[in-house]
DSSP file (Angstrom, degrees, kcal/mol; ACC not computed):
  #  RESIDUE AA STRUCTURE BP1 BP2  ACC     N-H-->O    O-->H-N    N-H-->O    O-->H-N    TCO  KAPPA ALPHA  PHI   PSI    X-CA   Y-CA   Z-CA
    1    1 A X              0   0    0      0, 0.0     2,-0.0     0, 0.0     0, 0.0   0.000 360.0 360.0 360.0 140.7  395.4   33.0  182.7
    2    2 A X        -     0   0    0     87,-0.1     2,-0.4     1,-0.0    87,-0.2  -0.172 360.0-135.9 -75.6 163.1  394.9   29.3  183.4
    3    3 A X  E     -a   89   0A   0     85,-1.4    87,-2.3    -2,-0.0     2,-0.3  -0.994  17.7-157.1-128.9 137.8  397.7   26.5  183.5
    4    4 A X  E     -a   90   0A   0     -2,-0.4     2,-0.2    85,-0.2    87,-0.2  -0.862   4.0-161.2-117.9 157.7  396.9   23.2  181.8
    5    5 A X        -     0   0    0     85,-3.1     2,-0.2    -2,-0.3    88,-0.0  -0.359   7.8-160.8-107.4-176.9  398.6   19.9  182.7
    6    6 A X        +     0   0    0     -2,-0.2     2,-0.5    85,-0.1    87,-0.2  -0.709  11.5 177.2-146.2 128.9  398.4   16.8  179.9
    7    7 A X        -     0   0    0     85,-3.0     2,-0.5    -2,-0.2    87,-0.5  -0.987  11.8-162.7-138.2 140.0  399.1   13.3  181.1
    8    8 A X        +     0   0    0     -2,-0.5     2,-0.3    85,-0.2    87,-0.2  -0.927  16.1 179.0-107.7 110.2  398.6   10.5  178.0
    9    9 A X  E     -d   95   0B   0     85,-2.9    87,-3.2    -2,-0.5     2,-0.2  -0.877  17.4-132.3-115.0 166.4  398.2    7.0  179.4
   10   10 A X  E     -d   96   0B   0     -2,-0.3     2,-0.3    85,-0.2    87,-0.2  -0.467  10.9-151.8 -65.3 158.3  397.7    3.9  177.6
   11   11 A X  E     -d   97   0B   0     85,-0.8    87,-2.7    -2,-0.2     2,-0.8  -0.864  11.2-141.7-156.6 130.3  395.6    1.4  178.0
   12   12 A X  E >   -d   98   0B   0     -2,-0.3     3,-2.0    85,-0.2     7,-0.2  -0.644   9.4-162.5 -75.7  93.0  395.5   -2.6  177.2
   13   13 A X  T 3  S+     0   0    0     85,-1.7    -1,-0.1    -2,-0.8    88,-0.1   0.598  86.9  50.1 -67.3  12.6  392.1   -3.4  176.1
   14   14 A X  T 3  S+     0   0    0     86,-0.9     2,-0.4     1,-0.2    -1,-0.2   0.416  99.0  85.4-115.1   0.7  392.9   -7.5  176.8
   15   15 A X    <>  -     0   0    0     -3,-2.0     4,-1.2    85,-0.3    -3,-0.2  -0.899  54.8-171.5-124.1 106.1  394.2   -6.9  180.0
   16   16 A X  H >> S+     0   0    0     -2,-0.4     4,-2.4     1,-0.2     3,-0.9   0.926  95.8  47.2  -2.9 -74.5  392.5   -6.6  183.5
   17   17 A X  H >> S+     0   0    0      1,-0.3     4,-2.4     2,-0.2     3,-1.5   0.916 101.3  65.4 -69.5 -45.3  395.5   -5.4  185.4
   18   18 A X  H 3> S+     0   0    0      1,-0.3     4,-5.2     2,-0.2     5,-0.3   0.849 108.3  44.8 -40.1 -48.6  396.4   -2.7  182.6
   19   19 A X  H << S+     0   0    0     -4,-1.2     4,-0.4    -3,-0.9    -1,-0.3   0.689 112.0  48.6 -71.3 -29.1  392.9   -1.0  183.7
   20   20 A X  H <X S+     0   0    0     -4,-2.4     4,-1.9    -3,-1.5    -2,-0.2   0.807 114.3  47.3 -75.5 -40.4  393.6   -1.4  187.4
   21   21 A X  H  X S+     0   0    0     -4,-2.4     4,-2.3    -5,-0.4    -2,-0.2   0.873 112.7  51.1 -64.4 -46.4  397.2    0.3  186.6
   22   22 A X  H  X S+     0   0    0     -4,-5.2     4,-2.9    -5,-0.3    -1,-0.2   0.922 109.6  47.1 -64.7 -36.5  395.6    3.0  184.6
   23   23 A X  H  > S+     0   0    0     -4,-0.4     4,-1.6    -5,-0.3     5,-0.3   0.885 109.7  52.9 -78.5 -38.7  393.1    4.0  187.2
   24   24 A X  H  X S+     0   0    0     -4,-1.9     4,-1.8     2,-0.2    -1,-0.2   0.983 109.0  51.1 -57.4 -46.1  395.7    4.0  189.8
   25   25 A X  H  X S+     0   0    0     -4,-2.3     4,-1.1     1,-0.2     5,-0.2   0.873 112.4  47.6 -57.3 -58.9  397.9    6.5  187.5
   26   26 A X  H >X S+     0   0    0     -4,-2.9     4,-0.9     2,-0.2     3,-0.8   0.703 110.7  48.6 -75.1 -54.9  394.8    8.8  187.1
   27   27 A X  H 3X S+     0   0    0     -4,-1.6     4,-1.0     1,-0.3     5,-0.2   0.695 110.2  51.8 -49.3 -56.3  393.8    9.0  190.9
   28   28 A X  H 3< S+     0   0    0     -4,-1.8    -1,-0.3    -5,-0.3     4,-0.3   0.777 114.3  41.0 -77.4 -19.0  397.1    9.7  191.9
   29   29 A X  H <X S+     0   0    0     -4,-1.1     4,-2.6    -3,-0.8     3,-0.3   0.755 114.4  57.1-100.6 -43.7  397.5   13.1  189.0
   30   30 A X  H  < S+     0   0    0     -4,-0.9     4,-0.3    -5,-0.2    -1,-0.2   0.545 111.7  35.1 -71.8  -0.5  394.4   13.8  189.9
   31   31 A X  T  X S+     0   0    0     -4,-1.0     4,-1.0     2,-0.1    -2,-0.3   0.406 113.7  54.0-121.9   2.8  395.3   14.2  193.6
   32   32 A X  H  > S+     0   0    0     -3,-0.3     4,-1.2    -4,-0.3    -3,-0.2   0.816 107.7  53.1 -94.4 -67.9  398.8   15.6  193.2
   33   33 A X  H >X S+     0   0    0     -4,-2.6     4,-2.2     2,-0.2     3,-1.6   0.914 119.4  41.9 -55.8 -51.9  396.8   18.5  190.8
   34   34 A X  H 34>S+     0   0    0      1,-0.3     5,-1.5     2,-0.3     6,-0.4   0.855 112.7  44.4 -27.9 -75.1  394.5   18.8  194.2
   35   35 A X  H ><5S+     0   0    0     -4,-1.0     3,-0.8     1,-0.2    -1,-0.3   0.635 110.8  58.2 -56.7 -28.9  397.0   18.7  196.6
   36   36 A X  H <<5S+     0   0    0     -3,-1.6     2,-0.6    -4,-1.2    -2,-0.3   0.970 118.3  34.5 -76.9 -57.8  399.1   21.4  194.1
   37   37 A X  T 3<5S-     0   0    0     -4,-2.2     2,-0.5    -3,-0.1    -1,-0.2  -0.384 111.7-117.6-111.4  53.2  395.9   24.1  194.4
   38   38 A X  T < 5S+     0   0    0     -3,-0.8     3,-0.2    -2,-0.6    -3,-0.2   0.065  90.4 115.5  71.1  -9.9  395.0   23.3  197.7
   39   39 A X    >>< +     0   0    0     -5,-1.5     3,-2.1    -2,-0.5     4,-0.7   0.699  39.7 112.9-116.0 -37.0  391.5   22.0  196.7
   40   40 A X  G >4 S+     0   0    0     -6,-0.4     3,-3.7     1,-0.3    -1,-0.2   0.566  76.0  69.0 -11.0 -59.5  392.7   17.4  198.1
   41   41 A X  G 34 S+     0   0    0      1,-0.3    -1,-0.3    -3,-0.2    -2,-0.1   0.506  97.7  38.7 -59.8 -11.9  390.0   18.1  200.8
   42   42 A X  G <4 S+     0   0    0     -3,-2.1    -1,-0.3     2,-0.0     2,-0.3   0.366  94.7 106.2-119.1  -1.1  387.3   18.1  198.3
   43   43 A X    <<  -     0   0    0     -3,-3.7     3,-0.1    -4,-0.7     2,-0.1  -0.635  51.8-163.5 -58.0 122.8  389.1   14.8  196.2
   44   44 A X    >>  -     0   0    0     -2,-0.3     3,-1.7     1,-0.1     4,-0.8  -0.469  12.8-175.6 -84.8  50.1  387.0   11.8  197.0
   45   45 A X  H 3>  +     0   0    0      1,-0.3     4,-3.6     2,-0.2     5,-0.2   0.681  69.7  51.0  -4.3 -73.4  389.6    9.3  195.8
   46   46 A X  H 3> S+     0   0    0      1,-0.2     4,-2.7     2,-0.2    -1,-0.3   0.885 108.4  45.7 -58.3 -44.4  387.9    6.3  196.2
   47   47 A X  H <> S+     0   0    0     -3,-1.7     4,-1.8     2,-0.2    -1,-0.2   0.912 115.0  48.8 -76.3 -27.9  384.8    7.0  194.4
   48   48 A X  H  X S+     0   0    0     -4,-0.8     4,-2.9     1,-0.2    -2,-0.2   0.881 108.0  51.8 -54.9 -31.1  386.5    8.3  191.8
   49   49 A X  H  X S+     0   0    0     -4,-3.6     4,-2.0    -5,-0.4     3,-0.5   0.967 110.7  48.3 -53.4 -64.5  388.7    5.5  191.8
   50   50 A X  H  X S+     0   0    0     -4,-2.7     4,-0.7     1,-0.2     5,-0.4   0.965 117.0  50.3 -56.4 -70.5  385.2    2.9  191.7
   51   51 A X  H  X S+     0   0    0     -4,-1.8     4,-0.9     1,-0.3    -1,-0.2   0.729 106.7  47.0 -41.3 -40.9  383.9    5.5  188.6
   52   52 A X  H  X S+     0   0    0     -4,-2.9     4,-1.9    -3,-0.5    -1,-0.3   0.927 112.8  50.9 -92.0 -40.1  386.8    5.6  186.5
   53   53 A X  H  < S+     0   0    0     -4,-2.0    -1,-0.2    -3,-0.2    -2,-0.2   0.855 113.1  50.4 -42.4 -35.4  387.1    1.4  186.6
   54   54 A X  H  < S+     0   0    0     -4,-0.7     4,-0.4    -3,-0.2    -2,-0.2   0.527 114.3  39.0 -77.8 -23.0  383.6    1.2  185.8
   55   55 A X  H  < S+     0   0    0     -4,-0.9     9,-0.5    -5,-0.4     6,-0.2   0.750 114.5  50.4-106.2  -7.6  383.8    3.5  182.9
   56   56 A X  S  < S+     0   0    0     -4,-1.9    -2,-0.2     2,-0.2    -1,-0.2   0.385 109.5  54.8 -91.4   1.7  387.2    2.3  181.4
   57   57 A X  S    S+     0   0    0      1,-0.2    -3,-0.1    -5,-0.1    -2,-0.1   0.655 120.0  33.5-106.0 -20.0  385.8   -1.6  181.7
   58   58 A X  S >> S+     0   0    0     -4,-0.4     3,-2.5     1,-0.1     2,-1.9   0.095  84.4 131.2-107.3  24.9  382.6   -0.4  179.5
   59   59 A X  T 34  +     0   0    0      1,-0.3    -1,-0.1     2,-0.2     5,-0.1  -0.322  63.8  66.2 -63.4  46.7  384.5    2.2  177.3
   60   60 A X  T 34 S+     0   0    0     -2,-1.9    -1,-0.3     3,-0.1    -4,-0.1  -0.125 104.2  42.3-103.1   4.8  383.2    1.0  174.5
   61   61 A X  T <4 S+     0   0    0     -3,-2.5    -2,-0.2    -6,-0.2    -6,-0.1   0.598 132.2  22.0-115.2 -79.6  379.8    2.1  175.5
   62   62 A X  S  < S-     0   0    0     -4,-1.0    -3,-0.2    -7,-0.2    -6,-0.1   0.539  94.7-146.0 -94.2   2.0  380.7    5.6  177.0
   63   63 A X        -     0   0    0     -5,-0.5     2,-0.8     1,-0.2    -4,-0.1   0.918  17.2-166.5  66.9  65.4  384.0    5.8  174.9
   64   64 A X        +     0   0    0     -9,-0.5    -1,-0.2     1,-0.1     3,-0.1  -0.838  31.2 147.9 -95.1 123.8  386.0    7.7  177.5
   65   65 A X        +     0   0    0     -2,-0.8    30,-1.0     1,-0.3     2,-0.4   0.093  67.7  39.9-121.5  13.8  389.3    9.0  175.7
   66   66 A X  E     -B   94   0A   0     28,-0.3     2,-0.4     2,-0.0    -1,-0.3  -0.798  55.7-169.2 180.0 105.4  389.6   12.3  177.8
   67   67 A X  E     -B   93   0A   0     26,-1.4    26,-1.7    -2,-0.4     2,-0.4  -0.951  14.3-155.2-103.5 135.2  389.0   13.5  181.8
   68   68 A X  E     -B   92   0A   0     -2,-0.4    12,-2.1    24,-0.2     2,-0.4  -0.964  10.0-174.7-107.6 112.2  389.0   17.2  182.5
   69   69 A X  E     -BC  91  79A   0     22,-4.5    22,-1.9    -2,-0.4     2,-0.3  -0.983  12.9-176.0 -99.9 124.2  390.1   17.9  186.3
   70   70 A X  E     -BC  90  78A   0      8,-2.6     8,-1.9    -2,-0.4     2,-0.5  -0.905  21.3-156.8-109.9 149.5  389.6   22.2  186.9
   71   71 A X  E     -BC  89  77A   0     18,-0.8    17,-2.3    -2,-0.3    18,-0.5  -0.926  27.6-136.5-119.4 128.2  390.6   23.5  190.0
   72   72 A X  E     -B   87   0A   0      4,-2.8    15,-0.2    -2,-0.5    17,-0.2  -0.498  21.7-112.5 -81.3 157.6  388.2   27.1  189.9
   73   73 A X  S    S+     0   0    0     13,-2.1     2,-3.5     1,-0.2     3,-0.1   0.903 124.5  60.6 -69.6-106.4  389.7   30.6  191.0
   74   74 A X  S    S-     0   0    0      1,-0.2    -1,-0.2    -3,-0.1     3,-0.1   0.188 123.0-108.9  45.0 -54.3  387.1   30.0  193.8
   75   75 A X  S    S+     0   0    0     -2,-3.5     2,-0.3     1,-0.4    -1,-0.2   0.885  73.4 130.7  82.5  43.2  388.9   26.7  194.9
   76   76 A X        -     0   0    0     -3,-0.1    -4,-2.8   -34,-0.0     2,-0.4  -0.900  48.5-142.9-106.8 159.2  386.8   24.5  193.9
   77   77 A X  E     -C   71   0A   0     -2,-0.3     2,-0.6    -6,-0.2    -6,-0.2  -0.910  19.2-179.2-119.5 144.8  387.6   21.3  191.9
   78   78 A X  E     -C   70   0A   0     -8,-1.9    -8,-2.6    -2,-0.4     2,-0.2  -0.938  16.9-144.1-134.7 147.6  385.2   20.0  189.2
   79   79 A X  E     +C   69   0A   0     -2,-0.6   -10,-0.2   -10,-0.2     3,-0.1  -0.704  64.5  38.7 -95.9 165.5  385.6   16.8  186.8
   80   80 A X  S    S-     0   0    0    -12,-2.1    -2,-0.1    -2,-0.2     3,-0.1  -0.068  90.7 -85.2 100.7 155.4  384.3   17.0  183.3
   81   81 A X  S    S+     0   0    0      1,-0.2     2,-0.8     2,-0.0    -1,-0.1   0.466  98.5  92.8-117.6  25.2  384.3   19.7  180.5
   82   82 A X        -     0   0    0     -3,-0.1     2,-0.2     2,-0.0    -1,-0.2  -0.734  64.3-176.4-102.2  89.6  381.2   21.5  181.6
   83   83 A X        -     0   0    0     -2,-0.8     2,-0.9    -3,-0.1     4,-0.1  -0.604  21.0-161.7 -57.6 106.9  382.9   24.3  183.9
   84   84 A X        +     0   0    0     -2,-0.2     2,-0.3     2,-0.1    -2,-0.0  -0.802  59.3  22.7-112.6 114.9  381.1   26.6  185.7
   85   85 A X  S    S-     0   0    0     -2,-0.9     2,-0.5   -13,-0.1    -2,-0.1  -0.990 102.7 -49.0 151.6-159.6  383.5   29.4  186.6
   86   86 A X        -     0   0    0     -2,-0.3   -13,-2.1     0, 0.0   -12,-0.1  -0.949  61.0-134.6-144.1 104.8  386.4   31.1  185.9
   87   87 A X  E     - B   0  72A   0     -2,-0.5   -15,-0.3   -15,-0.2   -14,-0.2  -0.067  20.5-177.2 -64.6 144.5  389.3   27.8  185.5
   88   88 A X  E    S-     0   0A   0    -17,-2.3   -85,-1.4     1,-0.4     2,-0.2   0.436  74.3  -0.4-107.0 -63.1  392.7   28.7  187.5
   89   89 A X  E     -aB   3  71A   0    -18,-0.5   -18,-0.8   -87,-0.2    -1,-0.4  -0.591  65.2-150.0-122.4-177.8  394.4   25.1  186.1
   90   90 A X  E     -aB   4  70A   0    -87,-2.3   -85,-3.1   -20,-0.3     2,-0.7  -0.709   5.5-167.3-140.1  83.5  393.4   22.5  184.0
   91   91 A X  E     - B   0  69A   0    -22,-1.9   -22,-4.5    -2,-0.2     2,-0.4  -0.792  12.3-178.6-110.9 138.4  394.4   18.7  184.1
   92   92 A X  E     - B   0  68A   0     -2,-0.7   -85,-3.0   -24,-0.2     2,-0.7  -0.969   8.9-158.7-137.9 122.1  393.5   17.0  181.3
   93   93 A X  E     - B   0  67A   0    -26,-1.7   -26,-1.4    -2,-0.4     2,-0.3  -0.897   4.5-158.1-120.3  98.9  394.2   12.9  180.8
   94   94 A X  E     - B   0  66A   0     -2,-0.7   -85,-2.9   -87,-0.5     2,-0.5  -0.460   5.0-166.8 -15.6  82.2  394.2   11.4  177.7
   95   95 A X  E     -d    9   0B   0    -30,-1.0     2,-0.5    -2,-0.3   -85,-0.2  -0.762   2.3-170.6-102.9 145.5  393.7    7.9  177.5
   96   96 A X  E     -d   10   0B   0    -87,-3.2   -85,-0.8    -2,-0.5     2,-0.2  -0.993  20.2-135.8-138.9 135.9  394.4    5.8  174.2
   97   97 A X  E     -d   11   0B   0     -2,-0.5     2,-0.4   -87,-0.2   -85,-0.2  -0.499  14.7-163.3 -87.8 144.4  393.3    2.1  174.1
   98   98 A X  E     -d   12   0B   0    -87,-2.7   -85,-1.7    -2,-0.2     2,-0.4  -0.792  23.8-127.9-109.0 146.5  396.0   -0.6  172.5
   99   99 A X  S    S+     0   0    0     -2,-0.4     2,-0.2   -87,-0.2   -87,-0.1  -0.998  70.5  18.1 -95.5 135.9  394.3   -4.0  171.5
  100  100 A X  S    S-     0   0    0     -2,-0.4   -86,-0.9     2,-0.0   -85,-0.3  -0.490 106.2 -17.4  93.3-167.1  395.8   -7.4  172.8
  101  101 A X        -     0   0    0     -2,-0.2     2,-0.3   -87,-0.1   -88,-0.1  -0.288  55.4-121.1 -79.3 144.9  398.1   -7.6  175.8
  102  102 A X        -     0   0    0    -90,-0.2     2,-0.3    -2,-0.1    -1,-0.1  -0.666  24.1-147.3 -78.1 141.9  400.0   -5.5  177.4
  103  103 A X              0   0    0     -2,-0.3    -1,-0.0     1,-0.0   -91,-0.0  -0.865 360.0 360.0-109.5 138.2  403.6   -6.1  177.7
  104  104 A X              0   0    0     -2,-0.3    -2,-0.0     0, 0.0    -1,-0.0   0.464 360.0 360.0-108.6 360.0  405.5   -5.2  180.3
C-alpha cells in the first residue's frame, strides 16, 4: 500500500515574491519526499524550480492547482498524474490562488 503526503500552499496572484516563495516551498517538499525514498539523485531541482515559476506566472493559461510527485516501488520518481508503475508514496501539492496582495 502506498503513502500519500498533502502540502496546501497559497498563492498571491498580485504578488511576484509570493510566486518565488511558493516555488521555493514546493522544491524543497519535493526534495525532502526524494531524499525520504532514496530516489534526490534523480531530483533535478533547478529545472524544476525554472518549470514551476513559469507555469505558476501563466496559471491562468495551464491552471495548475495540483503537482503529483510518485516515488515508484522501482525507485524511480515521476511528476504528474500519469504513473507508470506500481506508486510506493505519493506527494501531492495543492496550490490555491488568493487575489490582491499578500500580507505578511
Amino acid at each position: 500500500m502506498s503513502e500519500t503526503e498533502v502540502l496546501d500552499l497559497t498563492i498571491a496572484t498580485a504578488e511576484v515574491k509570493s510566486i518565488n516563495e511558493v516555488v521555493t516551498a514546493i522544491v524543497q517538499a519535493l526534495q525532502n519526499f526524494a531524499q525520504k525514498y532514496g530516489v534526490a539523485d534523480q531530483f533535478n531541482s533547478k529545472q524544476i524550480e525554472e518549470d514551476l515559476a513559469i507555469f505558476l506566472v501563466k496559471r491562468r493559461v495551464v491552471n495548475l492547482t495540483e503537482l503529483r510527485a510518485t516515488i515508484l516501488e522501482g525507485g524511480d520518481i515521476q511528476l504528474g498524474n500519469t504513473i507508470k508503475g506500481n506508486r510506493k508514496a505519493d506527494l501531492i501539492v495543492k496550490l490555491h490562488y488568493k487575489e490582491g496582495v499578500h500580507s505578511r
